[in-house]
N, C-alpha and C positions, 0 to 999 in steps of 0.2 A: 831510934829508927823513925822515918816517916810517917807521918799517918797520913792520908788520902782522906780530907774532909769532903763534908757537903759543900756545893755553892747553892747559895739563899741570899735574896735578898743587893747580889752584882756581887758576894764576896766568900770567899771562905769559912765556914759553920764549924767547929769542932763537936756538934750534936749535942744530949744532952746525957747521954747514956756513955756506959763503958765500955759497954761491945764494941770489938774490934775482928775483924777477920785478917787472915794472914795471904798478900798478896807474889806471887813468887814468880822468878823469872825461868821460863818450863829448859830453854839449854841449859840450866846450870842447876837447878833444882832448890835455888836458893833464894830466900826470902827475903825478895825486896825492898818491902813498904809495909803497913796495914790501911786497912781500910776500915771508915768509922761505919757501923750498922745503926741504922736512924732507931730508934724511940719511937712510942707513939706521939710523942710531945714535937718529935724531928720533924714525923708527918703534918701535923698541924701546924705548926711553922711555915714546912714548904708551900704548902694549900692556902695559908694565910696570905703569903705574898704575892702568890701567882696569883689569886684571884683580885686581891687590891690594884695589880699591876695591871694585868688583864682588863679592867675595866676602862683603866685610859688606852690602852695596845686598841682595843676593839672601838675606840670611835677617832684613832689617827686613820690619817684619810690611805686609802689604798695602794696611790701613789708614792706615800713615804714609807708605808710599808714595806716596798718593792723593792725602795732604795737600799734599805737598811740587807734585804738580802741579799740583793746585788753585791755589798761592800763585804759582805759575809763570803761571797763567792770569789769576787777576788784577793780576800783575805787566805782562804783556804786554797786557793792556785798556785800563788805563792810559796805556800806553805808546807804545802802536803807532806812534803818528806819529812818534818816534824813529827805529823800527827802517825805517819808509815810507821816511822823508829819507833814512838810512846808503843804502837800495836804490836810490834816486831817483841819486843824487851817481855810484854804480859801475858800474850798468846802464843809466840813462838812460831805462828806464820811467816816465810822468808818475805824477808824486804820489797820484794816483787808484785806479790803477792797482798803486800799490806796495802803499797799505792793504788794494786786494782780498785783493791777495797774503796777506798777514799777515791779515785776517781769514780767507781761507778755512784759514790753517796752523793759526789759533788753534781752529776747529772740531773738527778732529783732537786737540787739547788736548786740549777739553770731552771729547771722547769715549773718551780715555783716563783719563779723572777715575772712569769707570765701570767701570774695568778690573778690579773686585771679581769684578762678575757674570762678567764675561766669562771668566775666572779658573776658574770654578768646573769641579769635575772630576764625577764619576756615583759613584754608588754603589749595589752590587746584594746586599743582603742575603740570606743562605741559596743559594749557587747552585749549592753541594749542602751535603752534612748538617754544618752547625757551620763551614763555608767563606763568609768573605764575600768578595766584590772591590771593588775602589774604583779609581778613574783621578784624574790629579793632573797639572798640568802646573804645567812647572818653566823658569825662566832660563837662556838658554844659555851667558852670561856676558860675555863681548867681543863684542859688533859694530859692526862698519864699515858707515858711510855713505858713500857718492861721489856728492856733487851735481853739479849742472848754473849755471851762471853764469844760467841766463832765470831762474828762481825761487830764487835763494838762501835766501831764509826758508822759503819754504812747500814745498818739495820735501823739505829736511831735515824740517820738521815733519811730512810724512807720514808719517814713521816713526820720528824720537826721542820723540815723547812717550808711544808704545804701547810701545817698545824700554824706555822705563825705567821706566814704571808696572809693568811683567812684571817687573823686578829686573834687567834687563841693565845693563852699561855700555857708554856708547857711543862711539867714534872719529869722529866726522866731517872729513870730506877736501871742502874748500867748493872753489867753481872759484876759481883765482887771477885770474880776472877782477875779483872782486868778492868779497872774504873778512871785509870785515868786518863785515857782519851777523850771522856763523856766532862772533866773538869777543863782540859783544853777546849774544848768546841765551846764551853761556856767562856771562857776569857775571850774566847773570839769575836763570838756573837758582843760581848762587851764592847771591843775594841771596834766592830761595825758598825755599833750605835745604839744598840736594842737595848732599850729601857730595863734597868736591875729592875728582875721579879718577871721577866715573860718567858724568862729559860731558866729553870730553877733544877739544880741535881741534887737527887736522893739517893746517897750509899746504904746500902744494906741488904736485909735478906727478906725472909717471908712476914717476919714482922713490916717491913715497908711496901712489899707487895699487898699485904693484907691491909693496911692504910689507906692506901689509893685506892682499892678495889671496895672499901666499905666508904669511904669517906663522900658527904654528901654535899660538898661544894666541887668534887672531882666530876663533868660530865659525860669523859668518854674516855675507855681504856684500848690503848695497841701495844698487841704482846705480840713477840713468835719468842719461841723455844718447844717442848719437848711436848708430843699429843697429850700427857697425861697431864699436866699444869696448864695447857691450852685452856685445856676440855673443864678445869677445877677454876683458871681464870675466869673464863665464859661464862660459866653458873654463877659465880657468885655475884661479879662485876653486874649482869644480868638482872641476878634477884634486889642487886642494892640500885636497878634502874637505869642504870649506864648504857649507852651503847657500846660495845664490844665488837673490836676485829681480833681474832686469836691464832694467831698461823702455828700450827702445829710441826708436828716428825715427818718425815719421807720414805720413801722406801724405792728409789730411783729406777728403775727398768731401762735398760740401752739393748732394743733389738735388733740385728743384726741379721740381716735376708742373706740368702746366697747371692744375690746378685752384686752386691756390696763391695765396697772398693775395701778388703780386707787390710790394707796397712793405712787407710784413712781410719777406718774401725780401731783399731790396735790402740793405736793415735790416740784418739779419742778418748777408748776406755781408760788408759792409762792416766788421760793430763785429766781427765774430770772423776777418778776414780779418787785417784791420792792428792790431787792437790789440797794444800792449806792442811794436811793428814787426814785428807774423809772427814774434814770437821766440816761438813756445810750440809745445808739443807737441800741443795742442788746437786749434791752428789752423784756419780752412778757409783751405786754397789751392788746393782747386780746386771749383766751380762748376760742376754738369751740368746744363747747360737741357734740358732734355725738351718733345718734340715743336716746337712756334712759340713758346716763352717768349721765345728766346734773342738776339731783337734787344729787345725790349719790356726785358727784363732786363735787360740791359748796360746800357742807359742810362741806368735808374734806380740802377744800382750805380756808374755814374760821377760822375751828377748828385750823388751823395752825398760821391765820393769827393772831388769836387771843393770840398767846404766845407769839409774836414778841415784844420783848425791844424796845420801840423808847428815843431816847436819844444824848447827848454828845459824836461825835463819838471820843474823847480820853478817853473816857469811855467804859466798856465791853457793849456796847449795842449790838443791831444788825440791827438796822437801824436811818441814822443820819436827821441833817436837809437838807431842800429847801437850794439853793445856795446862794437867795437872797430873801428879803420881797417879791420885784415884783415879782420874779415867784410865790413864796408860795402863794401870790397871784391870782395869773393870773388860778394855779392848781385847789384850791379850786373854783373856777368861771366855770370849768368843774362840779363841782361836783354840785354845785349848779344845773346847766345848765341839768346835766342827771338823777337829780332828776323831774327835770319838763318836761322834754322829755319824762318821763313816764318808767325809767328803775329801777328795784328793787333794789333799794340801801341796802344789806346786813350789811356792815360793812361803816362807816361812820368816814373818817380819823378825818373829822375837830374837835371833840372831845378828837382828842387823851393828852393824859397824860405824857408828855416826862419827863424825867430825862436831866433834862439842865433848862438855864435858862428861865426866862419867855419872855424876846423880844426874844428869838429865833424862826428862821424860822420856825415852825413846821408845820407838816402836816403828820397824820398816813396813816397806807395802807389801801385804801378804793376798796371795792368790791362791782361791781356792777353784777347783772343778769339780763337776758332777754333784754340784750340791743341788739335795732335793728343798719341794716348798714346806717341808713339817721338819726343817732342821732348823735350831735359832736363828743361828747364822743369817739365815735369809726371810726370817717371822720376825726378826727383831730389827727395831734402828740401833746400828749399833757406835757409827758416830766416830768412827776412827778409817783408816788405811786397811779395809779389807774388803778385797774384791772377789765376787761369788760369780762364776759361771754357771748358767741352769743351761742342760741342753730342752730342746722341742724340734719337733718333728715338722711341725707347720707353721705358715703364718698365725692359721685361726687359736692352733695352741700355745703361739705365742702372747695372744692380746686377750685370750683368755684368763692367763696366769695373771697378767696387769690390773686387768678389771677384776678377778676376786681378789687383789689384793687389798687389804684397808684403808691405804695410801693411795692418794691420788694428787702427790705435785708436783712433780716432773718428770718426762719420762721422754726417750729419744728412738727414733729409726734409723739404720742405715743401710741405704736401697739407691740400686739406679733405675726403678721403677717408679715413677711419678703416680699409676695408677694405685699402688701398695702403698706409697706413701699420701694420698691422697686420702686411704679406705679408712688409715690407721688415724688418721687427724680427725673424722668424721667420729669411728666406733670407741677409740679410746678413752676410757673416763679417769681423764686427767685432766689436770687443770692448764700446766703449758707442756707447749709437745716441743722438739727438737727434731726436726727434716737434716740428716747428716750433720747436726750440730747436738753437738754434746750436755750441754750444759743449760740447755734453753730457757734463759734467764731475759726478760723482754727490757725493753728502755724506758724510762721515765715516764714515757709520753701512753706508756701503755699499764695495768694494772699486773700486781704480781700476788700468784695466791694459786692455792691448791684447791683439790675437792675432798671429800670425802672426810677422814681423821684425821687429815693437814688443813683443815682448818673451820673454826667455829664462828659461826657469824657469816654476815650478808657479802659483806664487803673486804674486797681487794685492797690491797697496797699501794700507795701512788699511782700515778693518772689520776684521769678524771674522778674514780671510784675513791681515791685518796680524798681529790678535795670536796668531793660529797659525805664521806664519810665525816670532816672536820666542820663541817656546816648544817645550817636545817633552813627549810622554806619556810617563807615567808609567802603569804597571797595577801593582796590590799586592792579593795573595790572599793572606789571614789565616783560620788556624783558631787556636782556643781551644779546644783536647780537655779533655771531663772524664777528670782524669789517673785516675781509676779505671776507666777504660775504655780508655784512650790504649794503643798500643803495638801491634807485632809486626810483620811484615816483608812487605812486598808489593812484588815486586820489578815486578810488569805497570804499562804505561802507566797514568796516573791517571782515572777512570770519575766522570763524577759520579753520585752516586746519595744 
């Protein structure tokens, strides 16, 4: 059987340990690959390279930089349905749904193509007599990526292409769910140009997590995945001196006014409820009818759910499987669980009917109503195809329920009231909002990040906040004395004048 090594060094690593993890393909429920789990020895290897490499990466001029990501981008254009299928076969995300992926990573590309401008430091000529200052930011050198098994491609790309257009080198730690997309993008980035050792891939688990996150040539760790490994990333990465961005769990909210165009709503809840199976962080799972929507609403969002293809996502379905038994598992144990908590279970995945094999992970879209806020169901991420409708009485009870809730990274309204939805952008403490858009996921050019227990740390993901996080200032204050005037001793604080 395969094994799925490291790349270190521009080549394929077989590590130096025996651990292996088992990689499976979630329609067939059959074990595809394995995948090598690094050593500590793995780790220092990877950090050895990147950091040797990184020192030339970081003084090639900016402009060749650029290039080398440009070629990267239209290598990946080209490409994509390559890297869709590797995601399709590991995740079981339909084929559709894997290109979004890889087109929205490839966007973060384009926008590190521009990383000139963004580069650029101030300069304040005379800020006193014969004194200039100038600001300059610089590479931090090693950093660590820690993905998430939902977006393999496009979660890494939120941050290596700004990571190494800056001159970083970078480590990426892919989920062993699904690792080898993350050894594709490294053949790529090869075949671009980029110098073996500035993209360097570390398979494995909490041992190679915990490597990155102690290790003292490593300068800055970006994670997303689950708030309680966020929150454990954070602290530790933190105490070993690191900078840290940690994007955490969600808990999605899609309000729903009466004045709402209720089969735009329906729409909505549906396509950003179950897509990719509830596996995303931008999920809605949960649904707040406000005031009388909430029987008219349900119906329309069943009626919907109820056309939905579940199946083989190399097949035309429209929604594939669980990533793994355990979760499909662990998913259905929600349901289980808000059936006995007393919530009306409308639509009931665990019967579904897929088109794929019969060990596949399966699990259909389940709708639930009348769930209260003290049932799991709707206290927990639960990270699969189930969708919770809460009723409320009001607006103000609606955006109440949002803001006590722990999560705050995304959340949507749907109103043809501009003033409502104006109030809700203003009071809602959330990090991106969504105005009759479901899924309010911003573009490259802007930062993506939550509040609250979705996320640890200062700093946002890609934009501007991206390439500040991957850099630090520099300030330089130059005098040029005419040496015939130059000289004598002034011991007082420095005065501009």
């Amino acid at each position: 059987m395969q094994t799925i090594a490291h790349w270190i060094d521009g080549k394929a690593h077989p590590g130096s340990g025996d651990r292996v993890g088992d990689v499976t393909n979630p329609a067939t429920g059959e074990v595809s690959a394995q995948v090598a789990f690094a050593s500590p020895q793995d780790v220092d290897a990877a950090v050895a390279s990147a950091k040797k490499a990184g020192l030339d990466w970081a003084r090639t001029s900016v402009s060749a930089r650029t290039q080398v990501v440009f070629r990267f981008r239209e290598l990946l254009n080209s490409r994509k349905e390559e890297l869709a299928a590797i995601i399709t076969a590991e995740h079981g995300k339909v084929r559709s749904d894997a290109l979004g992926e890889v087109s929205r990573g490839q966007e973060v590309v384009e926008f590190a193509c521009g990383i000139p401008h963004l580069l650029k430091g101030g300069n304040s000529p005379q800020v006193s007599t014969g004194v200039d200052v100038k600001s300059i930011r610089q590479p931090l050198g090693v950093v660590g990526i820690i993905s998430p098994f939902n977006f393999p491609a496009m979660v890494p790309m939120w941050f290596f292409p700004i990571a190494i257009a800056a001159g970083n080198a970078v480590v990426l730690k892919p989920s062993e769910k699904d690792p080898s997309a993350a050894i594709w993008m490294a053949e790529l980035w090869q075949e671009a140009g980029l110098p073996d050792g500035v993209f360097t891939v570390l398979q494995g688990d909490k041992v190679a997590v915990d490597g990155l996150l102690d290790h003292p040539d490593v300068a800055a760790i970006s994670f997303v995945g689950s708030t309680p490994i966020a929150e454990y990333v954070y602290e530790r990465g933190s105490r070993a001196g690191k900078r840290v961005q940690a994007l955490g769990g969600a808990k999605n909210h899609m309000v729903v006014l009466p004045d709402a165009d209720l089969d735009l709503a329906a729409d909505a809840a549906v396509s950003a409820g179950y897509g990719s199976a509830g596996e995303r962080c931008m999920a809605i799972s949960v649904v707040v009818a406000v005031g009388d929507t909430g029987d008219t609403l349900v119906d329309k969002i069943a009626e919907r759910t109820r056309t939905l293809q579940i199946g083989d996502g190399a097949k035309d379905t429209d929604m594939g499987p669980l990533v793994t038994k355990v979760h499909r598992d662990k998913v259905a144990g929600y349901v289980d669980a808000g059936e006995t908590e007393g919530a009306t279970l409308v639509i009931d995945g665990r019967e579904v009917r897929a088109d794929g094999a019969a060990d596949g992970f399966w699990l259909g879209p389940t709708l639930f109503d009348h769930v209260t806020p003290t049932m799991s169901i709707y206290t927990d991420e639960i990270f699969g195809p189930v969708l919770s409708v809460v009723r409320a009485e009001t607006y103000a009870e609606a955006l109440e329920l949002i803001n006590a809730n722990k999560y705050g990274n995304g959340t949507a309204i749907f109103t043809s009231n501009g003033g409502a939805a104006r109030e809700f952008e203003t009071d809602v403490q959330v990090g991106m909002i969504g105005v009759n858009v479901p899924i309010p996921v911003p573009m490259a050019y802007y930062s993506f990040g939550g509040w609250k227990a979705s996320l640890f740390g200062d700093t946002h993901a890609h934009g501007t906040e991206g390439v500040h996080f991957f850099t630090r200032g520099k300030v330089v204050t130059t005098r040029w004395p005419d040496p015939a005037t130059a000289g004598g001793l002034e011991l007082a604080f420095p005065r501009n004048h």
